[in-house]
N, CA, C and O of each residue as an XYZ file, in Angstrom:
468
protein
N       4.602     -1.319    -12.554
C       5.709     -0.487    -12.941
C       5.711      0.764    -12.056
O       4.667      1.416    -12.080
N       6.444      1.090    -11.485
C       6.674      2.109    -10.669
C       7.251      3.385    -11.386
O       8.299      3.421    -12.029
N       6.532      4.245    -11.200
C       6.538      5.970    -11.950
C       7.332      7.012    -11.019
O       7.106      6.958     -9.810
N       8.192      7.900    -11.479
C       9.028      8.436    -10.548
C       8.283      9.510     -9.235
O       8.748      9.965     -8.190
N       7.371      9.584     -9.684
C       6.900      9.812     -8.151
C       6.426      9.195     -7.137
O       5.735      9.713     -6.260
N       6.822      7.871     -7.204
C       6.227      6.752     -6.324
C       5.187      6.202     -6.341
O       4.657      5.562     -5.432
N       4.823      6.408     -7.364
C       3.392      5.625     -7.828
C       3.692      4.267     -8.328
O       4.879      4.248     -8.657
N       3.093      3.057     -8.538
C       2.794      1.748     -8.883
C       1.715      1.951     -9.936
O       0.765      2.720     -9.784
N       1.972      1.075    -11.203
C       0.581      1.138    -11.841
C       0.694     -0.294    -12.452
O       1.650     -0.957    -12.853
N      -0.865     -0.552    -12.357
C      -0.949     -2.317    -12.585
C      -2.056     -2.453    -13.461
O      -2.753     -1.439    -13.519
N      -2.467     -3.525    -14.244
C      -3.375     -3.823    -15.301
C      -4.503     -4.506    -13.769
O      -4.216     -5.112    -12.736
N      -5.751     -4.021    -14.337
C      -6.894     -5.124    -13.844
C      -8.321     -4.333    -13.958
O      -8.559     -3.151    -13.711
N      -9.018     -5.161    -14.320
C     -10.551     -5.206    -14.839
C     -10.186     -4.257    -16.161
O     -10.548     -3.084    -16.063
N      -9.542     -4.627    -17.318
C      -9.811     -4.166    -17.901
C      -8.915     -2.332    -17.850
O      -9.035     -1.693    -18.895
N      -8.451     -1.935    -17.178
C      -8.026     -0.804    -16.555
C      -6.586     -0.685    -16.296
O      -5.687     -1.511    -16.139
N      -6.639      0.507    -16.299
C      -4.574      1.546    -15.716
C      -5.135      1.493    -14.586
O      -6.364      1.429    -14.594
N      -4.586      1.500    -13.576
C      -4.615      1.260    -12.001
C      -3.542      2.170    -11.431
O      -2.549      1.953    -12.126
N      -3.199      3.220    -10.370
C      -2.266      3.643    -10.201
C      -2.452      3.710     -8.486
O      -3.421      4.174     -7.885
N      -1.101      3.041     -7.842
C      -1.503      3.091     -6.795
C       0.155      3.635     -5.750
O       1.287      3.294     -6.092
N      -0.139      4.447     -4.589
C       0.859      5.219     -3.979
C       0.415      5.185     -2.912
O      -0.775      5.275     -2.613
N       1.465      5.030     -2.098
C       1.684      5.416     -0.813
C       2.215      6.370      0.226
O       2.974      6.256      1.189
N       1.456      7.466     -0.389
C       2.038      8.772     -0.138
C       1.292      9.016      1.521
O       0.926      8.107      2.265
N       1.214     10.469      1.792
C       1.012     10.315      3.362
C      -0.661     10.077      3.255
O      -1.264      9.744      4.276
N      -1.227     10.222      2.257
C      -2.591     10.240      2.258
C      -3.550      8.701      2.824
O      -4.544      8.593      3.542
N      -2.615      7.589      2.041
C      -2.780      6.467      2.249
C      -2.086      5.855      3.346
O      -2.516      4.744      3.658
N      -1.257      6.240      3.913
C      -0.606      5.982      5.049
C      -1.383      6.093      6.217
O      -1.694      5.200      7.006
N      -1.756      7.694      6.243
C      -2.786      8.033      7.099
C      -4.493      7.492      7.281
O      -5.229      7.515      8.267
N      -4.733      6.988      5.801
C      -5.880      6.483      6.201
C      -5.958      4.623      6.990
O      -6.880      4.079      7.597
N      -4.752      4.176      6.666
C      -4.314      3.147      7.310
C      -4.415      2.882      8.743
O      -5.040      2.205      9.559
N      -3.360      3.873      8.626
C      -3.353      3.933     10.592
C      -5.089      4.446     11.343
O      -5.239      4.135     12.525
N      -5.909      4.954     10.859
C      -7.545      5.128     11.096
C      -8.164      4.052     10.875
O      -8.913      3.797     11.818
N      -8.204      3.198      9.956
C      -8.748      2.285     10.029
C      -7.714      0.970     10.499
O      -8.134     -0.169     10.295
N      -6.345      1.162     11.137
C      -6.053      0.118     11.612
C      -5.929      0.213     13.403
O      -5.736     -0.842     14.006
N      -6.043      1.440     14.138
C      -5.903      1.607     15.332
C      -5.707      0.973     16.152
O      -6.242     -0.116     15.943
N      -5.139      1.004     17.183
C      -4.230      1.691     17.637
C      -2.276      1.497     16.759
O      -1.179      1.900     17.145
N      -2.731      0.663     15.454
C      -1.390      0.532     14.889
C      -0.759      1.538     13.931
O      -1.502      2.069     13.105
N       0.205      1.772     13.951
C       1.188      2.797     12.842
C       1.208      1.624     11.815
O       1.018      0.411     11.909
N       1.611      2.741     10.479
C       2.056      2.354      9.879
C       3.202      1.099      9.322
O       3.197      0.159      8.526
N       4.177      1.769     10.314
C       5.320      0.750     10.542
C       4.720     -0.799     10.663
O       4.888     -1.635      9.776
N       4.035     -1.037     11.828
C       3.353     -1.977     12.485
C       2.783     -2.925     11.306
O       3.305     -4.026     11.131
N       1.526     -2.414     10.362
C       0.908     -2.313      9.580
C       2.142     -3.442      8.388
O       2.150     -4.635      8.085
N       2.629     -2.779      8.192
C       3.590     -2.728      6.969
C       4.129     -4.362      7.471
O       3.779     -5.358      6.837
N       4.987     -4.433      8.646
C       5.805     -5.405      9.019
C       4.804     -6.395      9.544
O       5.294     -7.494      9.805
N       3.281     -6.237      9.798
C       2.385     -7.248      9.585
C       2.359     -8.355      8.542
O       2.231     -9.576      8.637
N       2.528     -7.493      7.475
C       2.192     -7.913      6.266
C       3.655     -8.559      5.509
O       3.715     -9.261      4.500
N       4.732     -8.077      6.336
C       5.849     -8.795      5.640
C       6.159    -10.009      6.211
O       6.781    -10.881      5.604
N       5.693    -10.138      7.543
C       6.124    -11.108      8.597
C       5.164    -12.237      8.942
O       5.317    -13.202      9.691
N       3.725    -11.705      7.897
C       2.591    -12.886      8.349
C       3.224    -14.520      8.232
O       4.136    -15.058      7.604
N       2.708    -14.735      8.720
C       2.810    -16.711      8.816
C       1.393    -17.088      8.396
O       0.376    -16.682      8.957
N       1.447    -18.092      7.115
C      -0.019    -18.228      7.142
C      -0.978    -17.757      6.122
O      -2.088    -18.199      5.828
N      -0.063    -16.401      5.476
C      -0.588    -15.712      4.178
C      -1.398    -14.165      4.733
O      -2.370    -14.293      5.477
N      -1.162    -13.429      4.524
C      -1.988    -12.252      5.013
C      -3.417    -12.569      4.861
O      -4.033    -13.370      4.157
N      -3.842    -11.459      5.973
C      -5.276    -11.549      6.364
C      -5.903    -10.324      4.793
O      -5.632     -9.208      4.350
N      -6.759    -11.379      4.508
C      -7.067    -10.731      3.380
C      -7.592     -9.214      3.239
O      -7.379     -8.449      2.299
N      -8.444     -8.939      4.587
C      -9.210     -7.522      4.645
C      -7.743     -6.224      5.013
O      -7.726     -5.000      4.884
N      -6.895     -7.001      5.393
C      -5.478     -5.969      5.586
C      -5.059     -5.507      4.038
O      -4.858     -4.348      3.676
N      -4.972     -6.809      3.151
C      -4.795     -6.684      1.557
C      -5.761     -5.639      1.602
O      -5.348     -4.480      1.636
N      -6.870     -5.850      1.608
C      -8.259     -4.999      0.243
C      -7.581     -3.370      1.103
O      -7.121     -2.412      0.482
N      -7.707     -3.472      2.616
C      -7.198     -1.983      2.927
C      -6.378     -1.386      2.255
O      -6.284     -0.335      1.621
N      -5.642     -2.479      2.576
C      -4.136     -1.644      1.700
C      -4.160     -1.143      0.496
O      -3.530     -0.129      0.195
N      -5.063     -1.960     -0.504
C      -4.906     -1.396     -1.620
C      -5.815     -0.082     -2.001
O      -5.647      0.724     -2.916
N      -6.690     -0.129     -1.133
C      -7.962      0.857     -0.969
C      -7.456      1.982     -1.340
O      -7.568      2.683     -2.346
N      -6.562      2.084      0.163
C      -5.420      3.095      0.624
C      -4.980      3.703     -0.245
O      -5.389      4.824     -0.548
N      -4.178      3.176     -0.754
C      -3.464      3.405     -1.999
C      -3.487      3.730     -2.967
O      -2.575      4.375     -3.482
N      -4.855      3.289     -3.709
C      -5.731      4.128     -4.936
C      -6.385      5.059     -4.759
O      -6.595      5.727     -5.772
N      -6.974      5.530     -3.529
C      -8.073      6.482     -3.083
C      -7.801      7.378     -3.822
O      -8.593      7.761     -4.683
N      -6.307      8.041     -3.595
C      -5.787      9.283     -4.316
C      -5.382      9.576     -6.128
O      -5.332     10.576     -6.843
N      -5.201      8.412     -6.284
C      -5.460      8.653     -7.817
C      -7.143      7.743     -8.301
O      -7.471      7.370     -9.427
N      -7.561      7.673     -7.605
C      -8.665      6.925     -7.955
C     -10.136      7.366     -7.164
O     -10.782      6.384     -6.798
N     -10.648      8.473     -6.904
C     -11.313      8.772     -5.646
C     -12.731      8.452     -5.514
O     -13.358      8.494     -4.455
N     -13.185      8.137     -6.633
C     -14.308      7.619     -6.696
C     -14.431      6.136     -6.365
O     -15.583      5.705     -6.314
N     -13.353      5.217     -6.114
C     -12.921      3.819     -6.260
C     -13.411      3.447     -4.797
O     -12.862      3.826     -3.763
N     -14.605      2.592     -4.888
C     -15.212      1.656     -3.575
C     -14.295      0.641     -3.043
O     -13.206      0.268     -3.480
N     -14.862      0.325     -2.158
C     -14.166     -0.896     -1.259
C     -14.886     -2.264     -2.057
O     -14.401     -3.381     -1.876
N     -15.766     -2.116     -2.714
C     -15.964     -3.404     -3.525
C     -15.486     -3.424     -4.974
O     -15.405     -4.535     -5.498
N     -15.199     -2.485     -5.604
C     -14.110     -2.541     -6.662
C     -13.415     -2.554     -6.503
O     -12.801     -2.526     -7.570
N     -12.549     -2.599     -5.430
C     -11.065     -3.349     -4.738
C     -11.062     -4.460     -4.434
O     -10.140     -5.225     -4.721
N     -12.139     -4.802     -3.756
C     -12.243     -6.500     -4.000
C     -12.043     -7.277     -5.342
O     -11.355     -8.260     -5.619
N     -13.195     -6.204     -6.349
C     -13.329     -6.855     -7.770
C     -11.717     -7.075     -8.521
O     -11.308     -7.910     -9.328
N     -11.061     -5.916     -7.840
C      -9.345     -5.902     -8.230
C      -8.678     -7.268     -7.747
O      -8.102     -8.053     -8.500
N      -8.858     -7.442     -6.271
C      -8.324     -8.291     -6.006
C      -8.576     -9.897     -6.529
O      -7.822    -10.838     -6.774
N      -9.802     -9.725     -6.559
C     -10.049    -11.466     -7.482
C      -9.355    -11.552     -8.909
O      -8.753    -12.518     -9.377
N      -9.607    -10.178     -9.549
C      -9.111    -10.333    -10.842
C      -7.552    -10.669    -10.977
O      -7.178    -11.462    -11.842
N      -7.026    -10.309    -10.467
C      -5.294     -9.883    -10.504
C      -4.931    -11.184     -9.759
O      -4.240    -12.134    -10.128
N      -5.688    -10.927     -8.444
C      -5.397    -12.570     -8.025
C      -4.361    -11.697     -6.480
O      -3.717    -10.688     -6.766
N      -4.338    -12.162     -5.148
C      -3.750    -11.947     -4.046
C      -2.123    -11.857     -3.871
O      -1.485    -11.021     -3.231
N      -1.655    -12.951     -4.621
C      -0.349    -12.807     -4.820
C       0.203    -11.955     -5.630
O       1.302    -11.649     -5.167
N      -0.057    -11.298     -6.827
C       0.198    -10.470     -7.850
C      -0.248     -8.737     -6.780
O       0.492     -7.756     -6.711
N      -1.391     -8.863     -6.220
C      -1.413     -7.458     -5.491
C      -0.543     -7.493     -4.763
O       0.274     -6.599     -4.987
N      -0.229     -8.313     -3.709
C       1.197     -8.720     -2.601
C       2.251     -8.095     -3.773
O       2.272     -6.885     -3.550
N       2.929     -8.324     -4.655
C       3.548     -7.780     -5.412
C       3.873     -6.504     -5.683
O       4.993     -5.996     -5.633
N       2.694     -5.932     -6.015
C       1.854     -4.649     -6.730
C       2.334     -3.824     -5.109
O       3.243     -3.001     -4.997
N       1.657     -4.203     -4.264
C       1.342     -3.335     -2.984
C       3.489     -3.103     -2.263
O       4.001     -2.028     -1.948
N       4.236     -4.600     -2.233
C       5.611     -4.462     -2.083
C       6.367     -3.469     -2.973
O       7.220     -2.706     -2.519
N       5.915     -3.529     -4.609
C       6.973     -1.811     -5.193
C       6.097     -0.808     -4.763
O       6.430      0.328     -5.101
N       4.891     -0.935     -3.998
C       4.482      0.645     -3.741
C       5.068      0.618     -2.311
O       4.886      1.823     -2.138
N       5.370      0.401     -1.679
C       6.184      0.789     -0.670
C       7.387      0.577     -0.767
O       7.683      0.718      0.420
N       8.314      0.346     -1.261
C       9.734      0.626     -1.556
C       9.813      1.987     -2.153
O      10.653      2.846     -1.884
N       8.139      2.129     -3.587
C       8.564      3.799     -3.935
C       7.922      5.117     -2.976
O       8.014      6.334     -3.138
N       7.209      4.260     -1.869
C       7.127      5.469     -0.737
C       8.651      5.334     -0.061
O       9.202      6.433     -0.005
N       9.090      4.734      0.225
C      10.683      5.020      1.126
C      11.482      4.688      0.169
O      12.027      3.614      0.421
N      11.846      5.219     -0.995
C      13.129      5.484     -2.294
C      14.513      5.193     -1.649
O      15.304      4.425     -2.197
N      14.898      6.047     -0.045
C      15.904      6.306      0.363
C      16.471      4.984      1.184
O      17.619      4.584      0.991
N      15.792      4.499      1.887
C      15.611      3.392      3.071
C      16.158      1.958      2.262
O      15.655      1.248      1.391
N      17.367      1.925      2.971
C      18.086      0.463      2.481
C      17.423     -0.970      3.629
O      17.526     -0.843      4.849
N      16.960     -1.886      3.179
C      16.971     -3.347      3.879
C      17.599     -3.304      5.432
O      18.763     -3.471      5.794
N      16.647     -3.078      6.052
C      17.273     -3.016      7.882
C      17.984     -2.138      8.623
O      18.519     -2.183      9.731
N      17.821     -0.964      7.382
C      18.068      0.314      8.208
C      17.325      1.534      8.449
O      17.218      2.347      7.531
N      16.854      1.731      9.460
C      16.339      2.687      9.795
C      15.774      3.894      8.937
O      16.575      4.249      8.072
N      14.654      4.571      8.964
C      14.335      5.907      7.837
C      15.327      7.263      8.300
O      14.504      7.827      9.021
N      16.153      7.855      8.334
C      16.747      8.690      8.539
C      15.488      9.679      9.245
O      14.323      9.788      8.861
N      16.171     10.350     10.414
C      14.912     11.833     10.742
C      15.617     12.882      9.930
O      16.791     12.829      9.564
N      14.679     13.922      9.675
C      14.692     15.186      8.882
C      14.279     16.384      9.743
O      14.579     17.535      9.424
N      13.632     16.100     10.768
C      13.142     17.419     11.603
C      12.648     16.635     13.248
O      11.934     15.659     13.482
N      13.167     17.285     13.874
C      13.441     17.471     15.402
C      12.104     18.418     15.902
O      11.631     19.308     15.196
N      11.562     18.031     17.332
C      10.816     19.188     18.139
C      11.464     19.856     18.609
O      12.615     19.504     18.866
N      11.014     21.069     18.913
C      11.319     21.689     19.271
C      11.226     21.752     21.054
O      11.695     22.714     21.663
């Protein structure tokens, strides 16, 4: 269920789960995915053939909880992912990025907001 500040929140192990894709998780993406952006990242995962590469999943969701979740390991994201099951996070992880870009319609571009100078 998606919360008006762009948060996602999902049942697993037992637990409220809340997960966002704010710049925090964005940014830790692109560090552990280098030399790829976000963008890149994202349209990986929409465009796989084959089923996504699973360690892109556990990132992603890592990502995503760190900030409401900060104590949350990379092996209790795994433990998430078995529980819930890969396709249901694929789910989970697709409304958290629609509620990071609210504005952004299907094949059009993110609007810019600020120019260099």
């Amino acid at each position: 269920m998606a919360t008006p500040h762009g948060e996602v929140t999902f049942e697993a192990l037992g637990k409220t789960w809340r997960l966002k894709f704010g710049t925090g998780a964005m940014c830790r993406l692109e560090d552990w995915h280098q030399p790829s952006g976000i963008a890149e990242i994202i349209s990986s995962v929409q465009t796989a053939k084959g089923g996504v590469r699973v360690s892109i999943l556990v990132d992603m969701l890592f990502a995503g909880l760190l900030d409401g979740h900060p104590d949350i390991t990379r092996q209790r994201v795994i433990e998430i992912v078995d529980d819930v099951g890969r396709d249901a996070i694929l789910t989970q992880l697709g409304s958290a990025v629609k509620a990071a870009f609210p504005d952004k319609k299907e094949g059009e571009p993110r609007p810019q907001t600020a120019t260099a100078a």
